[in-house]
N, C-alpha and C positions, 0 to 999 in steps of 0.2 A: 154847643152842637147845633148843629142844624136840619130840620125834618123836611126830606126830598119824599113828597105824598104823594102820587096816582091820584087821578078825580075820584076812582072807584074807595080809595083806601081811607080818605074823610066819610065819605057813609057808613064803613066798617068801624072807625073810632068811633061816629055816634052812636051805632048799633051797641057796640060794647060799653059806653057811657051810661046807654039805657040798660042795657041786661046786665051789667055788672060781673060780667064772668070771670073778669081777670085777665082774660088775653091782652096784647099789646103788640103795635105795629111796629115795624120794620124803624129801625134811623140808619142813614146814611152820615156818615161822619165828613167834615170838606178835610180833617185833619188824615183820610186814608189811603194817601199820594205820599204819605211819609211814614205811613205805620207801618210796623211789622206783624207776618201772620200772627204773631201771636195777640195783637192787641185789637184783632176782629172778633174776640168771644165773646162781646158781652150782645151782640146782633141776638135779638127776638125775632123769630117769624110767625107773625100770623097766617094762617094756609087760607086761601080765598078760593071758592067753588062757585063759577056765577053759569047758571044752566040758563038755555036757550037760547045762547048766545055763539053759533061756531065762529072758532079762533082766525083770522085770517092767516093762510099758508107763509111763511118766513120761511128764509135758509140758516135760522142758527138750529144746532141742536147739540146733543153731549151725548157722550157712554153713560151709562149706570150701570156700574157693577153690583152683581147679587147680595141682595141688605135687604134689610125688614124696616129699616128708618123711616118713618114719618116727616122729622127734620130733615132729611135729605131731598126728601120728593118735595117737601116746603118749599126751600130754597129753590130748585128747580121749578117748582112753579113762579116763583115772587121774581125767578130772572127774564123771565116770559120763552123760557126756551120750547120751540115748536116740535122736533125732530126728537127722539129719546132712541137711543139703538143703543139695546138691551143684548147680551147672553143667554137669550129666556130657554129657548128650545136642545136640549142633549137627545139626540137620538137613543144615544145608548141607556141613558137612565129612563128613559120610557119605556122603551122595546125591550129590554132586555133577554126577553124570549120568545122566540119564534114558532113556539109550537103549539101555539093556541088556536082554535076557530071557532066563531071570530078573534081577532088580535085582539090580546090585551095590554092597553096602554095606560098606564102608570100617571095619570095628570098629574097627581100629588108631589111630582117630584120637580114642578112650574111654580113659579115664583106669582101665581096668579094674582095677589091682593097687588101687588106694585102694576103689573099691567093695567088692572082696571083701574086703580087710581089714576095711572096717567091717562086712560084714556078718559075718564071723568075728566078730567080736568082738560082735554082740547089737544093733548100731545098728539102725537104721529107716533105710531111705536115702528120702529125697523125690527125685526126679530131675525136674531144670527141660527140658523142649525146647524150643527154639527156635531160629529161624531159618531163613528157607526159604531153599532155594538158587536163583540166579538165576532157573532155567526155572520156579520155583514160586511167586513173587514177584506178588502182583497189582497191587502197584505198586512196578514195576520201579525197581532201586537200592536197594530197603529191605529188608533182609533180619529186621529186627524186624520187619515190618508185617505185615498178612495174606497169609494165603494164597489165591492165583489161583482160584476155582471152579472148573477142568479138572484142578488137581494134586491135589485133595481127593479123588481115588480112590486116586493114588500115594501119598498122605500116610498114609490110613488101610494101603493094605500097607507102607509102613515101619514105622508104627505096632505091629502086627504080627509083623513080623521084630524088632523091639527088644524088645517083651516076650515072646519067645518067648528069645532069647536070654541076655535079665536077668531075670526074675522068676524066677528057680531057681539052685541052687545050682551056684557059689559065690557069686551073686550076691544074688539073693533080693528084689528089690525089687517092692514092691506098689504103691507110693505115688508116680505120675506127676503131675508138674505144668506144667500145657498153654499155656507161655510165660511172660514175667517181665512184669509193671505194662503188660497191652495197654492199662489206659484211661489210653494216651497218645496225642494226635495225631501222626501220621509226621510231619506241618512242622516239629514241637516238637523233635524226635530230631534225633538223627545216621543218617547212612544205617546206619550197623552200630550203632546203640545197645543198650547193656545192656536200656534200655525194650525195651515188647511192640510199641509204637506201632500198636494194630489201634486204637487212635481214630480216630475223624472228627467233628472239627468240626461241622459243616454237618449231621449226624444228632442228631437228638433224641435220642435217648439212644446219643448219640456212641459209635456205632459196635457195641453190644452185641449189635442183631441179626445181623449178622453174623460174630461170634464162636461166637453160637449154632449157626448153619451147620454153622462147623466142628465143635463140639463135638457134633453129630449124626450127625457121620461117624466121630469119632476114639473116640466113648466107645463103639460098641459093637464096633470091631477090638477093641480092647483087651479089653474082656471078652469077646469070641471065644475070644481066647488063654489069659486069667486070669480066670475068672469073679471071683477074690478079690482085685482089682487094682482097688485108689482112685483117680479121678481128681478131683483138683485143677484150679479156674478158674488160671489164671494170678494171681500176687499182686497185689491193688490196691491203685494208690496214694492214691488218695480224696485228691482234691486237698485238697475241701474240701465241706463239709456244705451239701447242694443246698437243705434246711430255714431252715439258717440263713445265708445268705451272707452274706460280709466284704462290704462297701463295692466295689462297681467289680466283681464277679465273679458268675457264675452257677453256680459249681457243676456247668456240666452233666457233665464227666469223671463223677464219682459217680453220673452216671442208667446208667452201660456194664451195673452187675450187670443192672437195671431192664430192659433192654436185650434181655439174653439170655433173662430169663425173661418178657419179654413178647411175644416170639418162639419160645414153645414149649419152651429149653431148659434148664429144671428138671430134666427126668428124666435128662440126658445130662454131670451131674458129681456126685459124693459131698458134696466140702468147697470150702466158701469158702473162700480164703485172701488176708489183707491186708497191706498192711506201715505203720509209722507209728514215727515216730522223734521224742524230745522232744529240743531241741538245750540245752545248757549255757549257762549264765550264771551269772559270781557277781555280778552288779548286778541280778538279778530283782526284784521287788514282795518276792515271799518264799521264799527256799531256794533255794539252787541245780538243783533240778529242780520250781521251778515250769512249765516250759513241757511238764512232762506232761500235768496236769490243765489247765492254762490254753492251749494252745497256741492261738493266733488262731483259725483255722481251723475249730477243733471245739472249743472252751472250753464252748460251750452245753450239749453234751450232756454232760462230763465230762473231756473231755481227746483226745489224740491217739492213743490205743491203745481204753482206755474209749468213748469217744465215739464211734471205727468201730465197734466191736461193736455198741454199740447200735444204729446204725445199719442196721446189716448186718441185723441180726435184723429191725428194723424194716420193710425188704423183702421179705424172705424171709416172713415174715408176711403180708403185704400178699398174697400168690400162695397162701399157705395151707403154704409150708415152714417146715420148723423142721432146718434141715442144718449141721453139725457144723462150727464157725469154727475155722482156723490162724492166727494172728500170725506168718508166712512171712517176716517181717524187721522186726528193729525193735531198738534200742540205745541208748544216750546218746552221742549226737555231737559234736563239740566244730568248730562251722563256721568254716571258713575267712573266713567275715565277721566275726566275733569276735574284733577283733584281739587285745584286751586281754588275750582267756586263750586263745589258740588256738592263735598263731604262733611259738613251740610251746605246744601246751598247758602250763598250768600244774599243781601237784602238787594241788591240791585238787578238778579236774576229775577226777583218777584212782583219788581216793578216791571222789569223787560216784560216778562210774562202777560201783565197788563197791557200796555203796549201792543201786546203780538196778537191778540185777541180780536182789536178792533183792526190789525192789519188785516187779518186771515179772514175774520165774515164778509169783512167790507171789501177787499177784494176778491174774492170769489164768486160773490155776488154781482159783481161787477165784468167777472167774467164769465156770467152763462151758468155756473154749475147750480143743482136744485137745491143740495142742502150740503151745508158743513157740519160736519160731528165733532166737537173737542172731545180728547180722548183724554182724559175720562172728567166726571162730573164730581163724584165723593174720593176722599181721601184715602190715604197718603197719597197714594198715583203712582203709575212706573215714572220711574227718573223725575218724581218732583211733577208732573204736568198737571195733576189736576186742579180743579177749578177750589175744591175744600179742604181742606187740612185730616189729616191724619185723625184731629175731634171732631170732624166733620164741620168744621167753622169755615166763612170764608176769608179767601187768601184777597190780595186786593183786585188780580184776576176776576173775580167776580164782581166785586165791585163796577170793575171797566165791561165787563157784561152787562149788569144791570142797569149802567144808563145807557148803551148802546142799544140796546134795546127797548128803553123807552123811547129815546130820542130818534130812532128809525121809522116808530111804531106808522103802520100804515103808508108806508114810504116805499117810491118807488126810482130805481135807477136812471139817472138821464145820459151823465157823461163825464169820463175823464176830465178832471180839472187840472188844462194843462201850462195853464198864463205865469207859471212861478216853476223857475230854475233849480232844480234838485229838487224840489216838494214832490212826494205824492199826491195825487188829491183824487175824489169822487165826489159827484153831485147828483145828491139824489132830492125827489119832490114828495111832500104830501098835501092833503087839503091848507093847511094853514102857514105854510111856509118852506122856503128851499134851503136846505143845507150841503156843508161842503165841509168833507171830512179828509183832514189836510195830515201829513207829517213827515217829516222826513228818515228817508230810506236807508241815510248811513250814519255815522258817527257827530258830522254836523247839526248846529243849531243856526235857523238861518230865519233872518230878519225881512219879513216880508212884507208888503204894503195892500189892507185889503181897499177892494173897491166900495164906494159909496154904496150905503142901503145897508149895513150891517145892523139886527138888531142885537146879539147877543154871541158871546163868543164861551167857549165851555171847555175844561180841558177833559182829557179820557174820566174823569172819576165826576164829572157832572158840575163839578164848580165853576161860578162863573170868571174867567178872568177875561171879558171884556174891556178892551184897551183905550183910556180917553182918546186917542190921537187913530190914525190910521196902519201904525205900525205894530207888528208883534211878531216875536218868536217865536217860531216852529222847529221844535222836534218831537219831543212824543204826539202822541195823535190828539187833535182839536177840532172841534163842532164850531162853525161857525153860521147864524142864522138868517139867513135874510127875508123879505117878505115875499112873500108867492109871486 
């Protein structure tokens, strides 16, 4: 085996030499480019707290779904993820009654020891709300759906009492997002769905004026309270590109943004936030993550992440904005219609998985947006995506997270790396040296020639394979370093 240490995490092995506690650091194994989830149990995490030191802002970050794990929040700290967007806030389990003065609100039903943990530790928390509770419900039975126009006073004072209660220490959170994928139709949901369901059909741009409403009410409680307090649209699903329609569809879901801002409410959110997930195949046209860039849907403009950005912008435009885009969920999923490699996944979906990791930060990044969310961080995960297994061990995905993010640390974007035919490539800079994070986009492996000045070459899981000569092959993603 071989021990991949942090400067910080030698001081942490002396410290535990001298106090004898028993704890034990982290190993990276170079044998974890060929393992399977399951032979990542035997990984220890040491949890590391270093105070007075704030985190530098990055655009990785992940979901965490509701758990009381310590090991969990470990791991998300040991991978250096900056962004954490949480489920924390249910309207309806708070409020659940209206007929108090003053209101009474229910904290105990907040997952508060995981918030302050993360934010000890330097995270960003995004905190999703949703759900109204029955008496707030404007159509009654849905608790995704909107909210009633009579409750939207009480909304904005809960609003209110929550960021008064969380935007400060030990909590610390700036970053509120106002429901999960509203532009869904409530007939489409479930009465309690994860959806936002404030769609409606039967409105031209399905339902976004009235989203706006509320977000006229909600964005300025909140900055009453926190003038320094982000608000987030609720994340969109964008069915599909209203531009380009598939055969048999309209598109209109995607007119919701269209919606809100052509109902006045541009000025009453900060940041877009969308979600978009390319699904797995190893029988695609080409590579098993063609349905990034090709996904039906949005093929036209780029892809299923690419191709809402552009999108997005392309609206926001259109109104005269130019407002700061989140990727608030998005993974490589492995669907349950996929017999062939799904039921259970197969081991080279898990590699893909790694692989798609350092696509999705690194190009997003690359393109403008603030922060990437991988959806989700603890185990199992919808369709296989998350980052830990089911024991909450990590899959090799994390792996390909965890040197990506050391190997970034402090690193800033400079430019497409565009000198090699079929490669993707990005080059980014930090104090001690320039890297260029290279692979290729379809099913090829492709023999390329670097130029002079190479010190070190690294494949996605950290290992060195530094090539005597000036040639090597590219296909999954590689680091290669050269000197500032």
């Amino acid at each position: 085996m071989n021990f991949v240490i942090r400067p910080i995490k030698l001081l942490l092995v002396a410290l535990v030499l001298i106090s004898a506690v028993g704890l034990s650091f982290r190993l990276v194994r170079d044998s974890v480019a060929s393992a399977s989830t399951a032979s990542s149990s035997s990984m220890v995490y040491l949890p590391i707290t270093i105070k007075g030191y704030p985190r530098p802002v990055t655009g990785f970050g992940a979901q965490i779904l509701p758990h009381k794990s310590t090991k969990v929040m470990g791991f998300l700290k040991e991978a250096d993820v900056y962004w954490v967007r949480v489920n924390a806030i249910n309207w309806n389990d708070i409020e659940p009654d209206p007929h108090t003065e003053p209101p009474t609100y229910k904290w105990g039903m907040v997952n508060e020891s995981g918030l302050s943990f993360a934010a000890k530790n330097g995270m960003q928390i995004i905190a999703t709300i949703r759900f109204a509770p029955d008496w707030a419900q404007k159509i009654p039975g849905y608790a995704c759906g909107p909210i009633a126009p009579e409750a939207l006073d009480e909304f904005a004072k809960f609003l209110q009492a929550l960021v008064q209660r969380y935007s400060y220490p030990p909590y610390n959170i700036k970053y509120w997002e106002l429901g999960n994928e509203p532009d869904i139709d409530y007939r489409l949901a479930d009465q309690n769905s994860g959806f936002g369901c404030w769609g409606d059909e039967n409105d031209q741009f399905y339902g976004g004026g009235y989203y706006a409403e509320m977000l006229k009410v909600a964005y300025p409680a909140i900055k009453a309270v926190d003038p320094t307090a982000q608000v987030l649209i609720g994340g969109l699903l964008l069915d599909c590109d209203p531009t380009h329609p598939p055969a048999g569809k309209d598109c209109k879901p995607a007119k919701f943004l269209e919606g809100i801002l052509r109902n006045g409410g541009g000025p009453f959110f900060d940041i877009v936030s969308f979600h978009g997930y390319p699904t797995y195949s190893s029988s695609s046209p080409d590579g098993e993550l063609y349905y990034d860039l090709n996904f039906p849907s949005w093929g036209a403009r780029g892809g299923v992440v690419l191709g809402k950005v552009d999108f997005l912008r392309e609206v926001l435009a259109q109104y005269g904005l130019a407002k700061p885009i989140m990727h608030t969920e998005g993974s490589l999923i492995c669907p349950e219609t996929n017999g062939a490699d799904c039921n259970p996944p197969i081991e080279a979906f898990f590699q893909a998985q790694a692989d798609y990791i350092v696509w999705l930060y690194v190009r997003n990044w690359a393109a403008g947006l603030k922060g990437t969310i991988w959806y989700q961080f603890n185990g199992s995960g919808w369709r296989y995506g998350s980052i830990l297994d089911g024991n909450q061990d990590p899959k090799p995905v994390y792996y390909a997270l965890d040197f990506l993010t050391q190997e970034l640390k402090g690193a800033t974007y400079v430019a497409p790396v565009t000198q090699f035919p079929s490669i993707v490539g990005y080059e980014f800079r930090n104090a001690t040296k320039k890297i260029w994070v290279l692979w290729s986009p379809g099913a090829g492996t492709y023999a390329i020639q670097l130029p002079g000045g190479v010190l070190q070459v690294y494949d996605k899981y950290g290992t060195d394979i530094t090539p005597a000569g000036p040639e090597i092959n590219v296909k999954s993603p590689i680091y290669v370093e050269f000197a500032p």
